[in-house]
VORO-98058 format. One record per residue: residue in one letter; x, y, z of N, C-alpha, C, CB in turn. Coordinates in steps of 0.02 Angstrom, whole numbers, padded with zeros to 5 digits, always signed. Glycine has a CB too. Layout:
# residues N
aXYZXYZXYZXYZ
...
//
This chain:
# residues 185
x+00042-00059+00000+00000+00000+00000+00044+00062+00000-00048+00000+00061
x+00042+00100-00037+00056+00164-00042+00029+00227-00019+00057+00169-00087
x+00082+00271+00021+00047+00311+00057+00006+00370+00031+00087+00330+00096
x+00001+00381-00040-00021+00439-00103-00087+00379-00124+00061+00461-00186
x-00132+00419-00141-00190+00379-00169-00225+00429-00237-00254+00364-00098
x-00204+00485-00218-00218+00538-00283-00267+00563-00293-00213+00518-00341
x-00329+00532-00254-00391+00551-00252-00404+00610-00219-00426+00507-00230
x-00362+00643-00183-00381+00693-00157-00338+00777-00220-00353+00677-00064
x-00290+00748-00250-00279+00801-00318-00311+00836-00326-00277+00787-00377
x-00383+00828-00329-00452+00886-00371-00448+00936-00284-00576+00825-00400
x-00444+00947-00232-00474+00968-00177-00504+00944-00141-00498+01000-00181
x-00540+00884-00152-00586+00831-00124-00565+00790-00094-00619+00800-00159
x-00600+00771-00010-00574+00708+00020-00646+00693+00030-00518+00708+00091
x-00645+00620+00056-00693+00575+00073-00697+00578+00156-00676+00502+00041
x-00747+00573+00173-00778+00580+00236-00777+00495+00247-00859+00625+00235
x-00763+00468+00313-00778+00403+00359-00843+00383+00348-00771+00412+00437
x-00861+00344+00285-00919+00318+00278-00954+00355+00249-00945+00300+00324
x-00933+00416+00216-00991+00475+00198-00960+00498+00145-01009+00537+00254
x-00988+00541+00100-00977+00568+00033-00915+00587+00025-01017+00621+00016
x-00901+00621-00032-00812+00669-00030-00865+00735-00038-00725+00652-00123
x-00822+00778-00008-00816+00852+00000-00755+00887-00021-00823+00868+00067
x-00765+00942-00005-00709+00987-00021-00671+00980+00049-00733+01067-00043
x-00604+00990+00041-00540+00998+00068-00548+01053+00128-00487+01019+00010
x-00592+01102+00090-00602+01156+00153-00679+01174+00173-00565+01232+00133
x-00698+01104+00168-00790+01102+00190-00760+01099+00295-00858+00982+00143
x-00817+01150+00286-00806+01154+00391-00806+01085+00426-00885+01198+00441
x-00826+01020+00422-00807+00966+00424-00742+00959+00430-00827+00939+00382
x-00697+00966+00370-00631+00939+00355-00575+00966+00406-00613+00959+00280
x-00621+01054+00388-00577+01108+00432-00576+01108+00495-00591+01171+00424
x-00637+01061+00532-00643+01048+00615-00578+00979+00632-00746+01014+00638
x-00596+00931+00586-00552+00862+00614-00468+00884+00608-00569+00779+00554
x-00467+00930+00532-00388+00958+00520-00364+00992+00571-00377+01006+00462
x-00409+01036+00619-00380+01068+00669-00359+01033+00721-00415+01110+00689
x-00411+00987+00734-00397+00941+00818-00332+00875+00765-00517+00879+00872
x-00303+00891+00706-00264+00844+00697-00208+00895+00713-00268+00804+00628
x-00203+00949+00686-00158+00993+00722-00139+01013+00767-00158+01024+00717
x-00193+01028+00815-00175+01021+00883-00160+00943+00905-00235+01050+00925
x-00159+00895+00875-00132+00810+00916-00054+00822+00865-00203+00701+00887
x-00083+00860+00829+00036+00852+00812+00078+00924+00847+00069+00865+00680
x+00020+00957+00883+00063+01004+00908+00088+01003+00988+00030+01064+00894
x+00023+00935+01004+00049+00898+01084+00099+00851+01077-00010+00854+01125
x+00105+00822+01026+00166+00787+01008+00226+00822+01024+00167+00773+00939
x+00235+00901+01002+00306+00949+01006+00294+00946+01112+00293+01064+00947
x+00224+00961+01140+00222+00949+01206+00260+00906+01236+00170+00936+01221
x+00225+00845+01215+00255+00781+01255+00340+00779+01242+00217+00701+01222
x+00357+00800+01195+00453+00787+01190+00482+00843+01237+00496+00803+01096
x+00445+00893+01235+00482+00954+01270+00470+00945+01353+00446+01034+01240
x+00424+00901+01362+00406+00903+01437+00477+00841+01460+00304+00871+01456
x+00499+00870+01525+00554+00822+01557+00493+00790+01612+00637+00870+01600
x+00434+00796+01622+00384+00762+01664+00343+00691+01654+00338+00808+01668
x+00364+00639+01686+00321+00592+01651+00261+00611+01693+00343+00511+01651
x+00237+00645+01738+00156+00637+01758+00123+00686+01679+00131+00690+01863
x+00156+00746+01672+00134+00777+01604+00144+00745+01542+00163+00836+01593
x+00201+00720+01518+00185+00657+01452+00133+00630+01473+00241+00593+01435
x+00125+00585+01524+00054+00550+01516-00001+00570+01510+00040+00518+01554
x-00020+00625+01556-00086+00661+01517-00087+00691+01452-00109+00716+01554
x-00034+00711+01416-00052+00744+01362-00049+00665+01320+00001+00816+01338
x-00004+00598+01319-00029+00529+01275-00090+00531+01282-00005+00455+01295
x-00127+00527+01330-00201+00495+01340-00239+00559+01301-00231+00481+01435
x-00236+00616+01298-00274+00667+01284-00259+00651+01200-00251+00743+01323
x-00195+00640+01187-00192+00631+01106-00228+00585+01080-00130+00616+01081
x-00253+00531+01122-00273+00468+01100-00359+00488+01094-00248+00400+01158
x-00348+00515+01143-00455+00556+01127-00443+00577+01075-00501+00636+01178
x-00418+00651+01067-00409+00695+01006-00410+00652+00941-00340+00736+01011
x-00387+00572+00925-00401+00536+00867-00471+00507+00871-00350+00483+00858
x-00493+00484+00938-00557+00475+00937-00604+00526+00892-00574+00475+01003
x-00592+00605+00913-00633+00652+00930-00626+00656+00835-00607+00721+00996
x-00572+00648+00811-00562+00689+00746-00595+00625+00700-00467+00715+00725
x-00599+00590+00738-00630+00509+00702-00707+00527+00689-00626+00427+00769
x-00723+00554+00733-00799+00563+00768-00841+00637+00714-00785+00593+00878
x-00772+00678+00709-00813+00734+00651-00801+00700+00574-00769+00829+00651
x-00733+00662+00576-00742+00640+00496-00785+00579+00491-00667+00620+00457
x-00832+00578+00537-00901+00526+00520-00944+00567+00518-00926+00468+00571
x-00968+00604+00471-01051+00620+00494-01097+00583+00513-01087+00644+00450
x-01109+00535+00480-01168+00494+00493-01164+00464+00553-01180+00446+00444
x-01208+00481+00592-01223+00433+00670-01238+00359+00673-01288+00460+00710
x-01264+00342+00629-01250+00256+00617-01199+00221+00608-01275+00231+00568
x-01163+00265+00556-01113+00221+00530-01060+00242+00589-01089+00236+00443
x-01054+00292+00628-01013+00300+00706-01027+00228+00731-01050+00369+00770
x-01096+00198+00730-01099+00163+00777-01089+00096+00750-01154+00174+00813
x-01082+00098+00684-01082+00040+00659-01007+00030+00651-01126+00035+00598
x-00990+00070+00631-00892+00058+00628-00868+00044+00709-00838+00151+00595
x-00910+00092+00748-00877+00069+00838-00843+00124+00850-00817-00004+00853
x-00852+00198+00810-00793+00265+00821-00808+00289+00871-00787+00327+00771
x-00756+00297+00928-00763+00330+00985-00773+00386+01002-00731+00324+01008
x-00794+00425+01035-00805+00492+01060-00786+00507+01112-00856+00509+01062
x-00752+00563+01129-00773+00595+01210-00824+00608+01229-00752+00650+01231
x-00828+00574+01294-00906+00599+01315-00882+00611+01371-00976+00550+01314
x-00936+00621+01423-00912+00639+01491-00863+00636+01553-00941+00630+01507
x-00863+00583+01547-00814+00536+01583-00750+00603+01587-00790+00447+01527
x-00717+00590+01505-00683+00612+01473-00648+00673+01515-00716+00623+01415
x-00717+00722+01497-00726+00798+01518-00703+00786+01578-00800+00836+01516
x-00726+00743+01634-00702+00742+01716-00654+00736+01709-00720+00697+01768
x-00619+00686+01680-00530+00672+01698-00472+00742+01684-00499+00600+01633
x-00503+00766+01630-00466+00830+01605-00491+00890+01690-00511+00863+01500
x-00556+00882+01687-00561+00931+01759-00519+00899+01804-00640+00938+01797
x-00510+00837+01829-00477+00797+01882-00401+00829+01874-00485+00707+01870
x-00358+00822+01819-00309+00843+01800-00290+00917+01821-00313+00831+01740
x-00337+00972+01786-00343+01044+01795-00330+01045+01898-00439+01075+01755
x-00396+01016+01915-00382+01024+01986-00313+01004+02012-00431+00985+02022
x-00279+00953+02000-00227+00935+02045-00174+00967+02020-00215+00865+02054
x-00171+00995+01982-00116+01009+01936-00110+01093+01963-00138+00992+01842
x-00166+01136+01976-00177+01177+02007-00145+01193+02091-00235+01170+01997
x-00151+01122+02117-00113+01140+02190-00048+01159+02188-00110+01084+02239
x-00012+01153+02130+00049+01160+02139+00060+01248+02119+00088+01101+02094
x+00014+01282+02091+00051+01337+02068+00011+01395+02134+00035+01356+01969
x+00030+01462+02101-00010+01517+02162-00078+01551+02112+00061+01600+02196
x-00107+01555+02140-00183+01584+02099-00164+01651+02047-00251+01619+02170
x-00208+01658+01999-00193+01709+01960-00203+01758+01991-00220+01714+01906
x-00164+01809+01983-00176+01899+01989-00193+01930+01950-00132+01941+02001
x-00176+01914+01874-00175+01968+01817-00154+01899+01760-00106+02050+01829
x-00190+01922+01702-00160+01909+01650-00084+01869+01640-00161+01966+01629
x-00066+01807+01598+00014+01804+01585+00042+01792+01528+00044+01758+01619
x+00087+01816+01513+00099+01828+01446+00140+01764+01453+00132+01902+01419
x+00106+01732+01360+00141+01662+01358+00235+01654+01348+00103+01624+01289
x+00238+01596+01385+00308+01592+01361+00339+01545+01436+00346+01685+01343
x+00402+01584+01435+00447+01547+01494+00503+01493+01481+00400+01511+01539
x+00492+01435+01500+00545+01394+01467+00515+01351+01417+00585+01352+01518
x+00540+01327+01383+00536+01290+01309+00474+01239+01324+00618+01242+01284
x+00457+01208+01365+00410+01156+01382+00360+01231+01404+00438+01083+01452
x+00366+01258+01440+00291+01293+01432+00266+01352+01387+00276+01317+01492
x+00329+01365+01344+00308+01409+01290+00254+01353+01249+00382+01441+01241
x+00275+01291+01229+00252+01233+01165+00187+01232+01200+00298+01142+01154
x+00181+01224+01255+00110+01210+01293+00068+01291+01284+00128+01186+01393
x+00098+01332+01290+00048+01383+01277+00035+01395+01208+00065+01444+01307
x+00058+01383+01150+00068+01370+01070-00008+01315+01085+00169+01323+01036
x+00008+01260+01104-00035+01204+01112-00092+01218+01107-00030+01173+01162
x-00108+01264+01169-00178+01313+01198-00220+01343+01145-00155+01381+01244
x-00173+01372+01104-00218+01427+01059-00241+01393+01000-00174+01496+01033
x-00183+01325+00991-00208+01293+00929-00284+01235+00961-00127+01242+00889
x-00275+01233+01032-00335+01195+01027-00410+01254+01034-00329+01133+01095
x-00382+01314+01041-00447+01351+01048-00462+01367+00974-00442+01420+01097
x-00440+01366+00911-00444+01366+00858-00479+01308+00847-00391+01377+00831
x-00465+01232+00853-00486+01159+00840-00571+01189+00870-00431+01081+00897
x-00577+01217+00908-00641+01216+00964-00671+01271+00916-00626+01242+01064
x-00640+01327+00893-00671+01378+00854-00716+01348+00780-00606+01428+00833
x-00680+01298+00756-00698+01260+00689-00750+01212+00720-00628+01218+00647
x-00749+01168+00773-00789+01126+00782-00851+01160+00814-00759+01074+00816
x-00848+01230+00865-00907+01266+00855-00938+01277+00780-00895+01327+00884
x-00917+01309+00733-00943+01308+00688-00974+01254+00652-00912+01331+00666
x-00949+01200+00644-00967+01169+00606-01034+01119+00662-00899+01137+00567
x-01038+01133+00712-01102+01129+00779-01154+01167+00755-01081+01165+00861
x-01145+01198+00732-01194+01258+00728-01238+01239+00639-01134+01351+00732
x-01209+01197+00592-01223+01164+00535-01262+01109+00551-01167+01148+00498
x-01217+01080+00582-01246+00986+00594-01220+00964+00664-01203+00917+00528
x-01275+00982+00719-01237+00944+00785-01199+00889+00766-01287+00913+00840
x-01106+00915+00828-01080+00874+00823-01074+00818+00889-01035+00901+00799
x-01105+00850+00938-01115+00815+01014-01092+00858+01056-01078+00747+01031
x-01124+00871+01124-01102+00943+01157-01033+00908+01183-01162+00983+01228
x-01044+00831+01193-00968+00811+01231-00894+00842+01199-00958+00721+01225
x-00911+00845+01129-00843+00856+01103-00811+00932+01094-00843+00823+01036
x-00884+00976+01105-00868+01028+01109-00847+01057+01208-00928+01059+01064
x-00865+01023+01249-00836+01029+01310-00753+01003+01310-00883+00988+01359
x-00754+00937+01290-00713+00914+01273-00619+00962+01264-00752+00890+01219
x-00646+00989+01216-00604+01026+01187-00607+01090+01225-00617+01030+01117
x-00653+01100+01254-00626+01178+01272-00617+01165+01342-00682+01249+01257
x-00614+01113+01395-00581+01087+01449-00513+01078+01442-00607+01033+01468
x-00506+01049+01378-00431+01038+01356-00399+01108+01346-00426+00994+01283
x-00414+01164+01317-00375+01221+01320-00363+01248+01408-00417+01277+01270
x-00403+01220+01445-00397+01268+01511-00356+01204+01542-00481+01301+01559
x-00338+01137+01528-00296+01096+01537-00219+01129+01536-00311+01047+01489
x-00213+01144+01460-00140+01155+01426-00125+01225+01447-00137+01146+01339
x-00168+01286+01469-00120+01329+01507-00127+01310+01584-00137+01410+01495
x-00153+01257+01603-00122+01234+01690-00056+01211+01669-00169+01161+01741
x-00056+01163+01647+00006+01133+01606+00065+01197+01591-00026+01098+01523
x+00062+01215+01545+00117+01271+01544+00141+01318+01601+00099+01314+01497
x+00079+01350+01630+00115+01358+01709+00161+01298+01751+00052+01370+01760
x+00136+01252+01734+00168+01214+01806+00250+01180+01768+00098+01127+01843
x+00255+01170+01704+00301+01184+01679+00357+01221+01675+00287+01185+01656
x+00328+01290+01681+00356+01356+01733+00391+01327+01784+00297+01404+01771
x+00334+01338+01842+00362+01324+01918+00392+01285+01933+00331+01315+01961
x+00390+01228+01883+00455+01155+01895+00498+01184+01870+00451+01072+01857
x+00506+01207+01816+00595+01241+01794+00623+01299+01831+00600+01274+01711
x+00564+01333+01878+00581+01383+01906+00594+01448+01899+00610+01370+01921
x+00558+01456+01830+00505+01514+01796+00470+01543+01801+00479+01514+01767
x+00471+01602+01826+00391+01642+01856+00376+01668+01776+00401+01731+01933
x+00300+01655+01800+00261+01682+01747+00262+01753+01736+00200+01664+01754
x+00262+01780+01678+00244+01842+01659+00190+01870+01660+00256+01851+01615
x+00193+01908+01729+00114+01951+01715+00118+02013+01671+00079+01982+01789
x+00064+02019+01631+00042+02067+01584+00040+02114+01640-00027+02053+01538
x+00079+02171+01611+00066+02234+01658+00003+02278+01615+00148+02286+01668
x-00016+02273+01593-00078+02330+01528-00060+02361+01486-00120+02389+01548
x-00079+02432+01508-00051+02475+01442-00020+02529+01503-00123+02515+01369
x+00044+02540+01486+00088+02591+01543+00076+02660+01494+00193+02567+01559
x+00113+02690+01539+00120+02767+01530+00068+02804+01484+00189+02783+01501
//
């Protein structure tokens, strides 16, 4: 098998059980994002020296294929007939479970922080914005053809995940965060 199939040349890909579309039908553009954000936790997981943080961001990548599985199916039968997984609730708790504990370790916000710090929590705040983009496309394309409210919690638990994550990335390397001072003088 060869990894080129050619069929997609004209602009057109095929949907999981469902018609071909265009390349930049809001469909394509929701699963392409949450595929972007799972290759941009990939740059996460290498940059993190943490195995408690590699492991949550593996398991979160492994949804994110569920999740991108789940928009390139439209059809709700054939989801159930192929067996494609979803986030559903459960899901949503573990990412809150995470947020909470992951939280004891830092000091509460005061103000605003400007992204960055050391190399593992700059990639994690990069991470953040690309999954609030993934969440921006899969709102939209919610708003066409429900896609399940799970996946849209889903995803936007996961952005308030990946800046706990980049703080505490911080405070283990021993990085204070940058607070946004506003607009001076």
């Amino acid at each position: 098998m060869t990894i080129y199939t050619r069929r997609g040349d004209g602009g057109e890909t095929d949907l999981f059980g469902g018609p071909r579309v265009a390349k930049d039908d809001r469909r394509v553009e929701a699963y392409g994002a949450v595929d972007e954000l799972n290759a941009y936790l990939g740059v996460c997981r290498a940059a993190s020296d943490h195995a408690d943080l590699r492991e949550i961001v593996e398991h979160a990548q492994g949804r994110l294929f569920d999740l991108g599985g789940a928009l390139a199916t439209p059809d709700a039968a054939q989801r159930e007939k192929r067996g494609v997984p979803a986030p559903d609730a459960a899901d949503v708790e573990r990412l809150e479970a995470h947020v909470d504990a992951l939280e004891k370790e830092l000091e509460p916000l005061r103000r605003f922080i400007l992204p960055g710090g050391c190399a593992a929590a700059a990639a994690f705040h990069v991470a953040r914005t690309v999954c609030r983009r993934a969440e921006r496309r899969t709102v939209a394309l919610h708003r066409e053809e429900p896609v399940g409210e799970a996946l849209l919690r889903y995803l936007n638990r996961l952005s308030d995940l990946l800046f706990v994550m980049a703080r505490v990335e911080n405070r283990r390397a021993g990085v204070a965060d940058l607070e946004w001072a506003g607009r001076e003088g």
